[in-house]
C-alpha positions as CSV (number, residue, x, y, z in Angstrom):
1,X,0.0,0.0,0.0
2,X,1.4,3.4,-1.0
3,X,0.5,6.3,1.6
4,X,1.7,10.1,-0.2
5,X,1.0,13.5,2.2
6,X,-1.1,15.7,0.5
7,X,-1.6,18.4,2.5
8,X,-2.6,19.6,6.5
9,X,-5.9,19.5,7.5
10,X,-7.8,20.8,10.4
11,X,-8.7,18.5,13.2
12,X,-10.6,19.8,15.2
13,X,-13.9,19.3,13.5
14,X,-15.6,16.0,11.8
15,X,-15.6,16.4,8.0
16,X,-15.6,13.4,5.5
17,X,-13.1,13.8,2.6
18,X,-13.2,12.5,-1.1
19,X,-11.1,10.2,-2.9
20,X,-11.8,9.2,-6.6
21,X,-9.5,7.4,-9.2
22,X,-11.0,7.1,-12.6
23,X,-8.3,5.9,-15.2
24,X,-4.9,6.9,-14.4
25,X,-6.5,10.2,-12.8
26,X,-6.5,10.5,-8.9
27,X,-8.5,13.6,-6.9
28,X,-8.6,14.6,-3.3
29,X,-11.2,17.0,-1.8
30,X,-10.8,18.0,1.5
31,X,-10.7,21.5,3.5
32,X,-7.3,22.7,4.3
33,X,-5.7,24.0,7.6
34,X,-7.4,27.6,6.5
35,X,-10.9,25.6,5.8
36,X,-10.9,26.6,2.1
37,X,-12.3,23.7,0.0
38,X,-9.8,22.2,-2.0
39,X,-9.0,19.7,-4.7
40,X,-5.7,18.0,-5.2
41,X,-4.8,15.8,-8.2
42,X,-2.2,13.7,-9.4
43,X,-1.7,10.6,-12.1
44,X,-1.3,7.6,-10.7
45,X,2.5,6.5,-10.0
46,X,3.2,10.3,-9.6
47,X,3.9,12.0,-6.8
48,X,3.1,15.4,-7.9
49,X,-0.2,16.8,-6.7
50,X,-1.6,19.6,-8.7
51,X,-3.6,21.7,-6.2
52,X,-7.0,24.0,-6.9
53,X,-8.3,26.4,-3.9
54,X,-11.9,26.7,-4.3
55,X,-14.4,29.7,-3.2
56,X,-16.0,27.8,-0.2
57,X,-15.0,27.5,3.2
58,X,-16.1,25.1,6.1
59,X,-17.7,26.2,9.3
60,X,-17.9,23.8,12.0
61,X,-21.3,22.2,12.6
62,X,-21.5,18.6,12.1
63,X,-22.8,18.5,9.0
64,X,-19.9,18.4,6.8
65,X,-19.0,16.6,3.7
66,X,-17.0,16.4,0.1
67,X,-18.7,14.2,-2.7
68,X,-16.9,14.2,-6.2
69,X,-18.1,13.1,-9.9
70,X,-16.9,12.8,-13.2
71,X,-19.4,13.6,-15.9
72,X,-19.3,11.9,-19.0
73,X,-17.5,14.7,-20.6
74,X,-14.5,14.0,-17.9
75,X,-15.5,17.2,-16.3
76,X,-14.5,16.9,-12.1
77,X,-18.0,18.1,-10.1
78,X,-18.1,19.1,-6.2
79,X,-20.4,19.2,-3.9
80,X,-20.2,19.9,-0.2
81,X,-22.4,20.6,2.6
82,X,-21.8,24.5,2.5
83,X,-21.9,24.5,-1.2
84,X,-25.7,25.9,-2.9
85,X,-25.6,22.5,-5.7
86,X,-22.4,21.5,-7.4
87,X,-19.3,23.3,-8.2
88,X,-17.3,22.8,-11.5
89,X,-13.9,22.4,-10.7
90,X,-12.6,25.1,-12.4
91,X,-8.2,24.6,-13.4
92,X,-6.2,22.0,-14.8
93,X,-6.1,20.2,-11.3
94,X,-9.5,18.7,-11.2
């Protein structure tokens, strides 16, 4: 089993992250240490995570959660518990 750091994380509040491969394509959501919602990518056997910041943060009530999807297009979509419906991923990491 491989095990790669991606980032810190807060810990001091429950939140479920997101992992999906699809093809030789690997993506992480998760909130970093600021809270900002963020995806991380890499292709599998790399090292190299690509990172995207995006424009929601997490609060901390207990209702917290990252779900990710590719469309059939290949396009990454986002959705979280403080997000209003999905988000795009919008750069060349997702």
């Amino acid at each position: 089993m491989e095990s790669l750091e991606i980032s810190e994380v807060p810990s001091d509040f429950p939140v479920g992250f997101c992992l999906l491969t699809a093809g030789n394509d690997q993506f992480v959501g998760y909130y970093d240490k600021d809270r900002n919602m963020t995806v991380a990518s890499r292709k599998l056997g790399s090292d190299q995570w690509l990172y995207q910041i995006l424009p929601s943060q997490i609060g901390s009530d207990s209702h917290n959660y990252i779900t990710m999807a590719l469309d059939d297009d290949g396009k990454l979509w986002i959705r979280t518990a403080t997000a209003p419906g999905s988000l795009p991923c919008p750069s060349q990491a997702c």
